[in-house]
CHARMM internal coordinates of N, CA and C (Angstrom, degrees):
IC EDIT
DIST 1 N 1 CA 1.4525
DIST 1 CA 1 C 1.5227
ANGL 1 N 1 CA 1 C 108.59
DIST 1 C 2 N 1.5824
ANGL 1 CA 1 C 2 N 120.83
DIHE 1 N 1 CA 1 C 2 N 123.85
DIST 2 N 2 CA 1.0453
ANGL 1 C 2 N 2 CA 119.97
DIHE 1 CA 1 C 2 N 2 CA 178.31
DIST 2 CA 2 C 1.5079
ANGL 2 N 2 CA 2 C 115.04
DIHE 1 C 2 N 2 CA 2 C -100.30
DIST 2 C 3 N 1.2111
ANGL 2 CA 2 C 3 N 126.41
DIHE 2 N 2 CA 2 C 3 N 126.16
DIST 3 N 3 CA 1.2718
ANGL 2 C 3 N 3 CA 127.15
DIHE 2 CA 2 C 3 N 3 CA 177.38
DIST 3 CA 3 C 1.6705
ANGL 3 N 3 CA 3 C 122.26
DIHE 2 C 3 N 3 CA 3 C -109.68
DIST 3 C 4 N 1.7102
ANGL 3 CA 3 C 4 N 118.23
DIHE 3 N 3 CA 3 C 4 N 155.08
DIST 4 N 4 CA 1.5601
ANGL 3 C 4 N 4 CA 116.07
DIHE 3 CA 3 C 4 N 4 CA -151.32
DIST 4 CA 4 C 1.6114
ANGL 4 N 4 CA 4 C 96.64
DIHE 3 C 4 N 4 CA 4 C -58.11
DIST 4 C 5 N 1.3931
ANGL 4 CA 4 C 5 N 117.74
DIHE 4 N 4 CA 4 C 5 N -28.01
DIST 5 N 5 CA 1.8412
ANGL 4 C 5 N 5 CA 107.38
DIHE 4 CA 4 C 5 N 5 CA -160.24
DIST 5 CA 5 C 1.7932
ANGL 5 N 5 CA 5 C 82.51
DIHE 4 C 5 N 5 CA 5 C -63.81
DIST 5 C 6 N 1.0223
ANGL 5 CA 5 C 6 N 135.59
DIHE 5 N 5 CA 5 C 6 N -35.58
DIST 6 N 6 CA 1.5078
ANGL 5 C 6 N 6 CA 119.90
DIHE 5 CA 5 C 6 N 6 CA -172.06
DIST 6 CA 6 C 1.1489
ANGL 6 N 6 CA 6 C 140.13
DIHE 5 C 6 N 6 CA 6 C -61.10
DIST 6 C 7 N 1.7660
ANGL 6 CA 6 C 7 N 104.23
DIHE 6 N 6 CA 6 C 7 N -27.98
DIST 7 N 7 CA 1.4250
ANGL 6 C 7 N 7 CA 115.55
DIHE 6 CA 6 C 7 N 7 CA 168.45
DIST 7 CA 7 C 1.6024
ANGL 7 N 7 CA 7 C 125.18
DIHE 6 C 7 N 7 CA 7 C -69.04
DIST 7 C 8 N 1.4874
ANGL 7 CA 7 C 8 N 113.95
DIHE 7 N 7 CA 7 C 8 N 130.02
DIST 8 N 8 CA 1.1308
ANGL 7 C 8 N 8 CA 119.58
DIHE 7 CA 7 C 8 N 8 CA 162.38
DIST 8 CA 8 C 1.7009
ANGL 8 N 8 CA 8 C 140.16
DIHE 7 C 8 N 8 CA 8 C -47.34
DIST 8 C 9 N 1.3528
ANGL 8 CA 8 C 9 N 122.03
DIHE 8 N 8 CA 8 C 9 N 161.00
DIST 9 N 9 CA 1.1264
ANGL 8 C 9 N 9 CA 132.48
DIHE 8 CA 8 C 9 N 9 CA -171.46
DIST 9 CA 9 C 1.4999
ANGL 9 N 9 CA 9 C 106.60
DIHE 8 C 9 N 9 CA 9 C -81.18
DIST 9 C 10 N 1.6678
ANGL 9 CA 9 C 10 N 104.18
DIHE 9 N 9 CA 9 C 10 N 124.21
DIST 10 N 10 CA 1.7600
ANGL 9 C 10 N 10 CA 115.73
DIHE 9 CA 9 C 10 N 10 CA -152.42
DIST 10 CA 10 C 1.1747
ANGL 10 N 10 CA 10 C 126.66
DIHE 9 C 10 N 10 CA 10 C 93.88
DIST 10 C 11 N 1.7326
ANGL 10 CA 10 C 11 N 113.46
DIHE 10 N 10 CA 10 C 11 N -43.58
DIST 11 N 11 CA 1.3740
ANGL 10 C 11 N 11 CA 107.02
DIHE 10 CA 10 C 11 N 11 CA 179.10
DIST 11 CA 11 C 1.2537
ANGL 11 N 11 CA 11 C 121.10
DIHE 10 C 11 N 11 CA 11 C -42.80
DIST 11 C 12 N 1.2964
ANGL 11 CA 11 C 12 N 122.83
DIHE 11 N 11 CA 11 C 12 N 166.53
DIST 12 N 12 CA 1.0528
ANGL 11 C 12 N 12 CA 141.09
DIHE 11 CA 11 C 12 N 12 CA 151.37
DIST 12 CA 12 C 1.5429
ANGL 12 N 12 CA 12 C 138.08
DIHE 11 C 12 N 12 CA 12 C -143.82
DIST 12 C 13 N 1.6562
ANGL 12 CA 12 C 13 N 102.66
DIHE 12 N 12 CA 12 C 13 N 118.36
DIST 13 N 13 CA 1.5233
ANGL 12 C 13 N 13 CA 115.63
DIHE 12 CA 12 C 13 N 13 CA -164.38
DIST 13 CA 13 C 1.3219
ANGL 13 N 13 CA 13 C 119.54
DIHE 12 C 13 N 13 CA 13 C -114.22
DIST 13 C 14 N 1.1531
ANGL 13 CA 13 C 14 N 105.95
DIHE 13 N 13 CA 13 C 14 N -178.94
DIST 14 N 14 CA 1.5734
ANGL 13 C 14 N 14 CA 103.75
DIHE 13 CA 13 C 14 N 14 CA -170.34
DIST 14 CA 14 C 2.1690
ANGL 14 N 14 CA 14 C 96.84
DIHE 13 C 14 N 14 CA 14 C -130.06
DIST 14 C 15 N 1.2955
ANGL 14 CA 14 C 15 N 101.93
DIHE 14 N 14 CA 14 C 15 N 127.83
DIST 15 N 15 CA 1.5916
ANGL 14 C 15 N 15 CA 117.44
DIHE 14 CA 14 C 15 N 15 CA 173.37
DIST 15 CA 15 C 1.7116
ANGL 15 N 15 CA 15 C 100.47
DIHE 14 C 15 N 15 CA 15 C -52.23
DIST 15 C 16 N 1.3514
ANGL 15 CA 15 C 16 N 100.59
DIHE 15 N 15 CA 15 C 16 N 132.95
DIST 16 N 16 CA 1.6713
ANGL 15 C 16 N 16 CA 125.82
DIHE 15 CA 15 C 16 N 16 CA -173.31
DIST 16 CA 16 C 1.7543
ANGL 16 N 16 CA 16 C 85.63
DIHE 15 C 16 N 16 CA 16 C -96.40
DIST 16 C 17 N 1.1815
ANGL 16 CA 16 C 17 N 100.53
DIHE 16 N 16 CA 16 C 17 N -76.24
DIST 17 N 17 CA 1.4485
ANGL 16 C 17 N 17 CA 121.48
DIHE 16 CA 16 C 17 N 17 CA -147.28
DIST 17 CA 17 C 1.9230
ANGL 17 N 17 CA 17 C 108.69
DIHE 16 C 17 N 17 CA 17 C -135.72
DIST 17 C 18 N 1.3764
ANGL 17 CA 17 C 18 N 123.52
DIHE 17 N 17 CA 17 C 18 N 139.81
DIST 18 N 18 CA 1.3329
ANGL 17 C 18 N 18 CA 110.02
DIHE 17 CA 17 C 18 N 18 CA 164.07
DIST 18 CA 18 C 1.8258
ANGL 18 N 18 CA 18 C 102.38
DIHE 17 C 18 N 18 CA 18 C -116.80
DIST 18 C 19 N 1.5153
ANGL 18 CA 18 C 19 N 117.32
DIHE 18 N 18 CA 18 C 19 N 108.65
DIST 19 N 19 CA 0.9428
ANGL 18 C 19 N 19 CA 110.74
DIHE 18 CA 18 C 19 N 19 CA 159.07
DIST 19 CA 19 C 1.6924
ANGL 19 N 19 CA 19 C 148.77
DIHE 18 C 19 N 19 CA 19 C -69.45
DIST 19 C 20 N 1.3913
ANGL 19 CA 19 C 20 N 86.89
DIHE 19 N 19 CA 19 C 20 N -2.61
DIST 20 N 20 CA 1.7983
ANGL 19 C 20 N 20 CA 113.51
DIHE 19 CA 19 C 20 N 20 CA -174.52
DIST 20 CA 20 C 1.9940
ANGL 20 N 20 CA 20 C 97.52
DIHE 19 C 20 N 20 CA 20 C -55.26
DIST 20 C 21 N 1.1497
ANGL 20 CA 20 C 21 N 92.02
DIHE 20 N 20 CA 20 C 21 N 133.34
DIST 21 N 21 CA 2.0094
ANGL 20 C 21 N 21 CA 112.21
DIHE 20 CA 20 C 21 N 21 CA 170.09
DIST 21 CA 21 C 1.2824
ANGL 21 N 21 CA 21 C 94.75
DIHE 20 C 21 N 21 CA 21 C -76.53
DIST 21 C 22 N 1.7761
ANGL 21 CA 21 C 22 N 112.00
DIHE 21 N 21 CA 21 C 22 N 165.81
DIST 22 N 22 CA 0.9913
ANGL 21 C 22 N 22 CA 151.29
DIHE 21 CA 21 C 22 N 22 CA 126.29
DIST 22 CA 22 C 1.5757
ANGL 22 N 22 CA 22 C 109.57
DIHE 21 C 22 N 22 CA 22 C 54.34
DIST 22 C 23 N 1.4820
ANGL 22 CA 22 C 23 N 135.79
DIHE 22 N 22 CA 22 C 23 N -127.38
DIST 23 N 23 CA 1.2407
ANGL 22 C 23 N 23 CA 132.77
DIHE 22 CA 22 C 23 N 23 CA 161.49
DIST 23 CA 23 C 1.1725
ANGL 23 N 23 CA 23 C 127.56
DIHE 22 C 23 N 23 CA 23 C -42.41
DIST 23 C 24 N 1.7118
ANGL 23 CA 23 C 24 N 139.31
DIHE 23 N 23 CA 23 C 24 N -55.23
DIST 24 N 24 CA 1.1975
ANGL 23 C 24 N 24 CA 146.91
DIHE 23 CA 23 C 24 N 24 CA 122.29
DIST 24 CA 24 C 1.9605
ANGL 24 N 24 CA 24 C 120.20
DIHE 23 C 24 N 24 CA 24 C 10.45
DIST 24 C 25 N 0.9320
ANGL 24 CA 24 C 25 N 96.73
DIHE 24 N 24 CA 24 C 25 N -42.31
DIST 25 N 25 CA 1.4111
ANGL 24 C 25 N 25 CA 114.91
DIHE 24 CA 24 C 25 N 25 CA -155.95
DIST 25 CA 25 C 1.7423
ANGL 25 N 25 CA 25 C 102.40
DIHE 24 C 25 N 25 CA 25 C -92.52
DIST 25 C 26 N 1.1912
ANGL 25 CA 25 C 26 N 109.78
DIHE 25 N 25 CA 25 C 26 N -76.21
DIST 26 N 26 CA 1.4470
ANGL 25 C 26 N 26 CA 132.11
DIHE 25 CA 25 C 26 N 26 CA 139.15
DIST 26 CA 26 C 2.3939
ANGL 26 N 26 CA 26 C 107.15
DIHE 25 C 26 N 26 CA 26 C -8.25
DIST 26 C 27 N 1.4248
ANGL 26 CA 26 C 27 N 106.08
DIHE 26 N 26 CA 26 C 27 N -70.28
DIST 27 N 27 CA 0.8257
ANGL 26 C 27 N 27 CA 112.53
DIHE 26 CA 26 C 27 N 27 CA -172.61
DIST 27 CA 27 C 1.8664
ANGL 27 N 27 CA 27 C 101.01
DIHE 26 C 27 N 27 CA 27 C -62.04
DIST 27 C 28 N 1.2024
ANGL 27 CA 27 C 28 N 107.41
DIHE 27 N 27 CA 27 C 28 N -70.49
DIST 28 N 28 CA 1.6127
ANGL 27 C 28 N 28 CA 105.56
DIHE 27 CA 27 C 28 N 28 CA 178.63
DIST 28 CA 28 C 1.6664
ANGL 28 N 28 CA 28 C 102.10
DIHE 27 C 28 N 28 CA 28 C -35.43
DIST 28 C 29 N 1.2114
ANGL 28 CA 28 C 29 N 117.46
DIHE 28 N 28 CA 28 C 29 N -56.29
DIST 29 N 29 CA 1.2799
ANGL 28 C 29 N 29 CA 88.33
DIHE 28 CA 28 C 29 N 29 CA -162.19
DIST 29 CA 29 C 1.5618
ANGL 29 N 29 CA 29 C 128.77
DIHE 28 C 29 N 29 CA 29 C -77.02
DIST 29 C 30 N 1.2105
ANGL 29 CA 29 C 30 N 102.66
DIHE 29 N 29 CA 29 C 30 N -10.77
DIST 30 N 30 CA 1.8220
ANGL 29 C 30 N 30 CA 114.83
DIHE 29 CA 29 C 30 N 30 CA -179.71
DIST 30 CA 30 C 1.5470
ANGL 30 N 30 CA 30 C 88.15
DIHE 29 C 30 N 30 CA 30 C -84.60
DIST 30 C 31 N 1.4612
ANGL 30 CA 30 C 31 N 134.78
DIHE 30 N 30 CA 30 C 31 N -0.01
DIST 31 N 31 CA 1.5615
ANGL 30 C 31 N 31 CA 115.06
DIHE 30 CA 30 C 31 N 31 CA 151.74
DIST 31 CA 31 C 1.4917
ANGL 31 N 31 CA 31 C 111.93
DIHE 30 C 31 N 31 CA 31 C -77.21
DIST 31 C 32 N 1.0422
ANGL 31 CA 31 C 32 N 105.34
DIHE 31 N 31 CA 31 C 32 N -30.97
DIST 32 N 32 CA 1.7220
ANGL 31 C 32 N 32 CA 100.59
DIHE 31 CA 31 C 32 N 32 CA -164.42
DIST 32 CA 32 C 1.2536
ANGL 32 N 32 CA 32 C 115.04
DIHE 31 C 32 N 32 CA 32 C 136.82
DIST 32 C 33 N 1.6467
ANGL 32 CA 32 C 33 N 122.84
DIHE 32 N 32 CA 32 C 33 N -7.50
DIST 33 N 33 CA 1.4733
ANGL 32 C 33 N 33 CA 127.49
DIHE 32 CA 32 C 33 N 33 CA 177.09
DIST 33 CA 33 C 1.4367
ANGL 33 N 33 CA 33 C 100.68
DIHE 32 C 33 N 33 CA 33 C -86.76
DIST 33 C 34 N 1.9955
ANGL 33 CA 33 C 34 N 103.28
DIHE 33 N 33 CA 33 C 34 N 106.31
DIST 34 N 34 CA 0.7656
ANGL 33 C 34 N 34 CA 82.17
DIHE 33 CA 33 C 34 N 34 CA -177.66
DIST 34 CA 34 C 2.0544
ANGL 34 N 34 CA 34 C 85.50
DIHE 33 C 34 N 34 CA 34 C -151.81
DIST 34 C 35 N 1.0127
ANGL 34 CA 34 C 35 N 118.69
DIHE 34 N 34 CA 34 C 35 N 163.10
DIST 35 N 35 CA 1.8156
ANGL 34 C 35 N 35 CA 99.77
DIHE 34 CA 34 C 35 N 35 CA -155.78
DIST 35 CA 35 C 1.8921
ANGL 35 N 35 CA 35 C 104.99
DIHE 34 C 35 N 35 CA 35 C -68.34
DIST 35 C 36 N 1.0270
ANGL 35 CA 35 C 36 N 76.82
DIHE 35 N 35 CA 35 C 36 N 156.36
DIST 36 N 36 CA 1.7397
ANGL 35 C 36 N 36 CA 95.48
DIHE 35 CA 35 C 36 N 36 CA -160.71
DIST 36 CA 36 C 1.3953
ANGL 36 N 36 CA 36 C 117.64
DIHE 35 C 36 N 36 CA 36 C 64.73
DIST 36 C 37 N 1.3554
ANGL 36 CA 36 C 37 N 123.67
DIHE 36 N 36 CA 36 C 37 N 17.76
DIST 37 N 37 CA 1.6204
ANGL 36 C 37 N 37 CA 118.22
DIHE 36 CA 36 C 37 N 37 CA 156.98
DIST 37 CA 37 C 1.7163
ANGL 37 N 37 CA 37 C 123.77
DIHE 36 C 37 N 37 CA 37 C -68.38
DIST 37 C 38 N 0.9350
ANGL 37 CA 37 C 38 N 110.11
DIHE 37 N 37 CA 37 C 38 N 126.16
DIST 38 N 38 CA 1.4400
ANGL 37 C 38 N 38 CA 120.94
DIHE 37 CA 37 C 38 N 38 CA 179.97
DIST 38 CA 38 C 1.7034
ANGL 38 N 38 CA 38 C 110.59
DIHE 37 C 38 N 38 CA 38 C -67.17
DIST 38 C 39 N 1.4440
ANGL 38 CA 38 C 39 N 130.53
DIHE 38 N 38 CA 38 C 39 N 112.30
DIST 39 N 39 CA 0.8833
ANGL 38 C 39 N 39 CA 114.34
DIHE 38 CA 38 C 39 N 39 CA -178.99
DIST 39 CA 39 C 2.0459
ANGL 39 N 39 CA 39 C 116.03
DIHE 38 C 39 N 39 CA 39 C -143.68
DIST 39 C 40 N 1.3773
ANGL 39 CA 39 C 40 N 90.80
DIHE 39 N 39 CA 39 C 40 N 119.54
DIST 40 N 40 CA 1.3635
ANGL 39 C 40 N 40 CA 103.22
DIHE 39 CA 39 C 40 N 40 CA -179.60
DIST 40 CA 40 C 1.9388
ANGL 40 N 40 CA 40 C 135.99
DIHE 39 C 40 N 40 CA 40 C -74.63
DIST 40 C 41 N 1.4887
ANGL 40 CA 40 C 41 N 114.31
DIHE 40 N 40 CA 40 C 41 N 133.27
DIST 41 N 41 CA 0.9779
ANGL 40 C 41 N 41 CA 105.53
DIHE 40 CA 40 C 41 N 41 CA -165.46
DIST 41 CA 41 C 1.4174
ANGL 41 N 41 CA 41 C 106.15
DIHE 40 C 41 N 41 CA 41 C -106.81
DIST 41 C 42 N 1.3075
ANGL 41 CA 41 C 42 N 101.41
DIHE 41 N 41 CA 41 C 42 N 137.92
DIST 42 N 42 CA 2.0569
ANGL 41 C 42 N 42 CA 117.35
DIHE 41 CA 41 C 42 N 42 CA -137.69
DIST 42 CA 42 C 2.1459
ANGL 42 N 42 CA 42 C 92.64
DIHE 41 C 42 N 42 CA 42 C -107.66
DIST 42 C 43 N 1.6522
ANGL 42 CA 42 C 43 N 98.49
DIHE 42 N 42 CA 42 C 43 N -61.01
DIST 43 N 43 CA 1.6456
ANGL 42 C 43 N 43 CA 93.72
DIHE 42 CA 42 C 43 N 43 CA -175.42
DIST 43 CA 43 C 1.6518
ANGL 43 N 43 CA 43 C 86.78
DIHE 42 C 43 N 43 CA 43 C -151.51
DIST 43 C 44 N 0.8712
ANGL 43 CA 43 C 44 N 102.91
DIHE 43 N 43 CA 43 C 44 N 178.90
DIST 44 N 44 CA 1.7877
ANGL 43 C 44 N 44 CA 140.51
DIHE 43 CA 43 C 44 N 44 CA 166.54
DIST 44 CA 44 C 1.0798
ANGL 44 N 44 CA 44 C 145.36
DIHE 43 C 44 N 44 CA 44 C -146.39
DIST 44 C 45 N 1.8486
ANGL 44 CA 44 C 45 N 116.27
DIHE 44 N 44 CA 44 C 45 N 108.01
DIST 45 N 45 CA 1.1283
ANGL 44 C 45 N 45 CA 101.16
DIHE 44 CA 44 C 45 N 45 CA -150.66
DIST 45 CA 45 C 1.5583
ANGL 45 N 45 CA 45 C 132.32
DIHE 44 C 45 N 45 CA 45 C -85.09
DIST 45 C 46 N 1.2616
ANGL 45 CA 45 C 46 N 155.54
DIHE 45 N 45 CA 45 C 46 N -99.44
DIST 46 N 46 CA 1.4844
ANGL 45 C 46 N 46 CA 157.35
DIHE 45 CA 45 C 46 N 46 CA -178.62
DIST 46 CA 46 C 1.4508
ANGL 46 N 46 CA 46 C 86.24
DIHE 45 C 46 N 46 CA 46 C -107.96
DIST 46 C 47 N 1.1610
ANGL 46 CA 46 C 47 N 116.65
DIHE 46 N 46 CA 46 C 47 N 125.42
DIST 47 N 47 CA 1.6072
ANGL 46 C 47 N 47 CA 146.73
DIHE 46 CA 46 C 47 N 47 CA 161.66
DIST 47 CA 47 C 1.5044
ANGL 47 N 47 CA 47 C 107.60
DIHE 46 C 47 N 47 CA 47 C 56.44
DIST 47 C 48 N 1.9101
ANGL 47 CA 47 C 48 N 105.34
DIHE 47 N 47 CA 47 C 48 N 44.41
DIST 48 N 48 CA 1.2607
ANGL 47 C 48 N 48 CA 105.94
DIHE 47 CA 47 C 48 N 48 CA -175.08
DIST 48 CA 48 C 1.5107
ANGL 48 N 48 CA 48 C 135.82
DIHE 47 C 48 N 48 CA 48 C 38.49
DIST 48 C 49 N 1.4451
ANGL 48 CA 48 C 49 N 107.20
DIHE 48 N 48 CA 48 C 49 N 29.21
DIST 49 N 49 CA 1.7981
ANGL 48 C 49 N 49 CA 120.72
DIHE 48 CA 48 C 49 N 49 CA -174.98
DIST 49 CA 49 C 1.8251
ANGL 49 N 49 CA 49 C 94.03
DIHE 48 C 49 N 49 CA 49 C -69.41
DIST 49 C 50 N 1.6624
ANGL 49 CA 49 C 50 N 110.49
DIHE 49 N 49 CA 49 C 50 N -47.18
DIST 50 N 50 CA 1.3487
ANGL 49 C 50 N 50 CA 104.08
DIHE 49 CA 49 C 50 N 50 CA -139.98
DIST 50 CA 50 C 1.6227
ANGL 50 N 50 CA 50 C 86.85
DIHE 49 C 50 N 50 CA 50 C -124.57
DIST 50 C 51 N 1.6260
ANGL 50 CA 50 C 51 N 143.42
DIHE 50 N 50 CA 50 C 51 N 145.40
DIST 51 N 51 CA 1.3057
ANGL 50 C 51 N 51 CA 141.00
DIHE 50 CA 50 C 51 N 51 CA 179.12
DIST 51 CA 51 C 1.3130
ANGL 51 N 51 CA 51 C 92.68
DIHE 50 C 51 N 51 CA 51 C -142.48
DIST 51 C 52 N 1.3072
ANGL 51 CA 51 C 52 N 94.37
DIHE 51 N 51 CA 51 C 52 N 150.85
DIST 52 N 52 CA 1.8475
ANGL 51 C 52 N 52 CA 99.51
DIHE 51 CA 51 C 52 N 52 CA 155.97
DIST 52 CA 52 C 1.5121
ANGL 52 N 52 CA 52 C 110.42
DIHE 51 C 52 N 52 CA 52 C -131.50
DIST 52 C 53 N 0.8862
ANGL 52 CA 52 C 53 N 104.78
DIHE 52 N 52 CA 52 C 53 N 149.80
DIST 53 N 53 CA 1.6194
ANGL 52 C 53 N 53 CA 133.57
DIHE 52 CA 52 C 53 N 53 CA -179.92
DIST 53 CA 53 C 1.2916
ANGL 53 N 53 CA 53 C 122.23
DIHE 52 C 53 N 53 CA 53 C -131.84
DIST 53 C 54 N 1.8312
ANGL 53 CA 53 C 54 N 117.89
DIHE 53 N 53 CA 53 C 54 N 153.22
DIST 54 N 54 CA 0.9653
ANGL 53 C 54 N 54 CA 127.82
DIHE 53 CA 53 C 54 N 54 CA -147.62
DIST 54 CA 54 C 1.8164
ANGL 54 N 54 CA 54 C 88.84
DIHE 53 C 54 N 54 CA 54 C -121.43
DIST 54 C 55 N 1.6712
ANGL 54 CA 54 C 55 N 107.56
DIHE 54 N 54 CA 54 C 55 N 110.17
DIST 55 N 55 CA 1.5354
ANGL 54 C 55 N 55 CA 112.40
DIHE 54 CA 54 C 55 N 55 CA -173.06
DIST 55 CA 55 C 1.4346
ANGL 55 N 55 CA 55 C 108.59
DIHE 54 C 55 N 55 CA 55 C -122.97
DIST 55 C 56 N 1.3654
ANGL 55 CA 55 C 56 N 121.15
DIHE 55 N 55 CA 55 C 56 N 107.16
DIST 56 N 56 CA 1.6614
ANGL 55 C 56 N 56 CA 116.54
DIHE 55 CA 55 C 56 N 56 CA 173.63
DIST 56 CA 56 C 2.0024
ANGL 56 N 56 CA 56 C 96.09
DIHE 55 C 56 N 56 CA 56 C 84.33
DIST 56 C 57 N 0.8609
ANGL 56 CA 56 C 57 N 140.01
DIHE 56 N 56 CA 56 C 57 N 5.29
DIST 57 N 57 CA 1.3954
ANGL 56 C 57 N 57 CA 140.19
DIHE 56 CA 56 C 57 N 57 CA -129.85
DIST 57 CA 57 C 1.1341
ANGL 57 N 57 CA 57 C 134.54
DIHE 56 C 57 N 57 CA 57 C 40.35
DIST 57 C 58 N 1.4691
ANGL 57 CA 57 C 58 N 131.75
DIHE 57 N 57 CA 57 C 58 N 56.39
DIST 58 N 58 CA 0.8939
ANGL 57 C 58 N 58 CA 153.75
DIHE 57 CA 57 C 58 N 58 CA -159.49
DIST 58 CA 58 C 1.6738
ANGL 58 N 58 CA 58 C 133.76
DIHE 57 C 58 N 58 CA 58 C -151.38
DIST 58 C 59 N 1.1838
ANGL 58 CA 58 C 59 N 126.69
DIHE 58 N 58 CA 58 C 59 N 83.41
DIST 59 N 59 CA 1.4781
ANGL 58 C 59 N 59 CA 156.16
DIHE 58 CA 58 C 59 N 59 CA -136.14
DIST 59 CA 59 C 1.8611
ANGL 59 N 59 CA 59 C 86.32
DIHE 58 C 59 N 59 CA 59 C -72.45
DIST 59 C 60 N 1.1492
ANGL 59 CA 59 C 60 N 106.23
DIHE 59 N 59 CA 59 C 60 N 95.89
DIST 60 N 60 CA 1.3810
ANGL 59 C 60 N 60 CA 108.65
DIHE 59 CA 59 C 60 N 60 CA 169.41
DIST 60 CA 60 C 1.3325
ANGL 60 N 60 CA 60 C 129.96
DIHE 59 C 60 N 60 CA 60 C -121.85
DIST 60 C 61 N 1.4530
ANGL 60 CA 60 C 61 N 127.55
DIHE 60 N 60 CA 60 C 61 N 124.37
DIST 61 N 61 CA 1.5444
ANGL 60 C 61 N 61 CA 125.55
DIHE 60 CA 60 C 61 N 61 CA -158.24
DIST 61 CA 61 C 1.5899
ANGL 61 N 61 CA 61 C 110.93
DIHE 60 C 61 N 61 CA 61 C -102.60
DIST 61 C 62 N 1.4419
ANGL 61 CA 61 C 62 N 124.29
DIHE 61 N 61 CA 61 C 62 N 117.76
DIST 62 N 62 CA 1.4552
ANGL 61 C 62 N 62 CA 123.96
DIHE 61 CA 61 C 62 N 62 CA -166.53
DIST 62 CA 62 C 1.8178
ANGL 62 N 62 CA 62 C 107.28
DIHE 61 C 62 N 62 CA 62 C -127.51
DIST 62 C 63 N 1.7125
ANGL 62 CA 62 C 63 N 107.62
DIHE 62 N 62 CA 62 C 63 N 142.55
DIST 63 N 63 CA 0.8736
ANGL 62 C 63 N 63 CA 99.28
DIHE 62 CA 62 C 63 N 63 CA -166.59
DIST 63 CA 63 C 1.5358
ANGL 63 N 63 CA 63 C 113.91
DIHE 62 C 63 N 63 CA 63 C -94.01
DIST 63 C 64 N 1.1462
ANGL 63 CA 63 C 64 N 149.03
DIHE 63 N 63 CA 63 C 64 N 164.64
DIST 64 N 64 CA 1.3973
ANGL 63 C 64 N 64 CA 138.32
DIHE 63 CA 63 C 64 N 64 CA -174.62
DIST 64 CA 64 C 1.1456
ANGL 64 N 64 CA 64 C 130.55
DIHE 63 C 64 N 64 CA 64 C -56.15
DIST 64 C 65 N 0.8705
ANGL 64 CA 64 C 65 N 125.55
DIHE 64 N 64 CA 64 C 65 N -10.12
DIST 65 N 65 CA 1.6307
ANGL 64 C 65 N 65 CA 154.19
DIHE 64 CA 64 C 65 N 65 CA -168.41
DIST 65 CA 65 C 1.8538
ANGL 65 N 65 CA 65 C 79.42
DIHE 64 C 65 N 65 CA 65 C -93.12
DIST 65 C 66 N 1.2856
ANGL 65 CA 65 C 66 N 107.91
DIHE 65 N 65 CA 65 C 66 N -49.24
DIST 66 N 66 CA 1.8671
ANGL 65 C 66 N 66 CA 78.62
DIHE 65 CA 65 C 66 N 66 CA -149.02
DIST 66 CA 66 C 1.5197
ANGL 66 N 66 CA 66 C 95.84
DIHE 65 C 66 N 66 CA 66 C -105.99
DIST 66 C 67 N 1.2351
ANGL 66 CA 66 C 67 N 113.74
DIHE 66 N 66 CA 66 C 67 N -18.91
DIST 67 N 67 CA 1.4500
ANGL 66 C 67 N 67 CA 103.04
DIHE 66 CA 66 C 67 N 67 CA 155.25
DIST 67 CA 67 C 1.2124
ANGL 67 N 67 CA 67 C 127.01
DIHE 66 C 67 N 67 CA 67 C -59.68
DIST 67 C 68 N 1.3310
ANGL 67 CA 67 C 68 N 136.97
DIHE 67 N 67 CA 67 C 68 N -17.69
DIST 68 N 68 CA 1.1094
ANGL 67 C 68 N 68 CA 130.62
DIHE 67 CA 67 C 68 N 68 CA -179.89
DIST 68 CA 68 C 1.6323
ANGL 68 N 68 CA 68 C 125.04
DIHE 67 C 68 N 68 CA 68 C -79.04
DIST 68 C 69 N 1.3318
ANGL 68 CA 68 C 69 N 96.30
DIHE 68 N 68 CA 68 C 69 N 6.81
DIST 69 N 69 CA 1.5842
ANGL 68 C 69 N 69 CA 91.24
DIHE 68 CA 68 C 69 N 69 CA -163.59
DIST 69 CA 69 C 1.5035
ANGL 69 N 69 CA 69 C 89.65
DIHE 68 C 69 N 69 CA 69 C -123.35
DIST 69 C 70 N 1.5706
ANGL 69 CA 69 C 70 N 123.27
DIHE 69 N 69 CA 69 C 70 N 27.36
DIST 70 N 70 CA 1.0484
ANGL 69 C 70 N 70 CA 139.78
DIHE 69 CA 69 C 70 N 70 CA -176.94
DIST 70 CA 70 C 1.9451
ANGL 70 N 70 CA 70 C 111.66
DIHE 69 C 70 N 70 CA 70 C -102.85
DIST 70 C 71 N 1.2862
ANGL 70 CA 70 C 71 N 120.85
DIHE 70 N 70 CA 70 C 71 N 69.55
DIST 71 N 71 CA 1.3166
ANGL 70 C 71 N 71 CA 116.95
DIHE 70 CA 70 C 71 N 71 CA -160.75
DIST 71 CA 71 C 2.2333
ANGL 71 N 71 CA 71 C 113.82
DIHE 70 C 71 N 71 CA 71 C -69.72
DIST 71 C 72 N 1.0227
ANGL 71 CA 71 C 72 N 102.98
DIHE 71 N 71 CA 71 C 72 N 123.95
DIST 72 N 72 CA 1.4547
ANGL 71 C 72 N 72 CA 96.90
DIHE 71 CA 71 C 72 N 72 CA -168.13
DIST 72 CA 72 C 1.4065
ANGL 72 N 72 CA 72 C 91.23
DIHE 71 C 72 N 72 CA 72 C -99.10
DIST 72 C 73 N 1.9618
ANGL 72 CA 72 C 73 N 102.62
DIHE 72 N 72 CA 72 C 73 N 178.28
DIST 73 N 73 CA 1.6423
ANGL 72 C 73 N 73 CA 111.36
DIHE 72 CA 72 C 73 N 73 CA 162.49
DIST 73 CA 73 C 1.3369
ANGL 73 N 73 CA 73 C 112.54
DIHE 72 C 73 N 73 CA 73 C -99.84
END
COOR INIT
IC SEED 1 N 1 CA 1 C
IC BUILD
């Protein structure tokens, strides 16, 4: 299982699955994470805690914790 903290800088993947709960969950998806969204990886910050990505066109910064529960193809 590959998850978004795994993808590289440039890639670009497409959402498998959003495992995120409750509010969390809710929040990803009123960004645009939502399955089969195309989503690009923009920078990464110091020890990969913090990334941003490019969702719907839309510059969004996620922390590892919640990217991870972000399953890609």
């Amino acid at each position: 299982m590959k998850v978004l903290t795994h993808a590289n800088i440039g890639e670009v993947v497409k959402v498998k699955k959003n495992d995120a709960q409750n509010l969390l969950k809710e929040r990803l998806l009123a960004l645009g994470v939502t399955n089969g969204a195309n989503i690009e990886v923009l920078r990464k910050g110091p020890k990969n805690n913090l990334t941003v990505f490019r969702i719907r066109g839309a510059m969004i910064a996620l922390r590892k914790e919640e990217s991870s529960l972000i399953e890609i193809m």
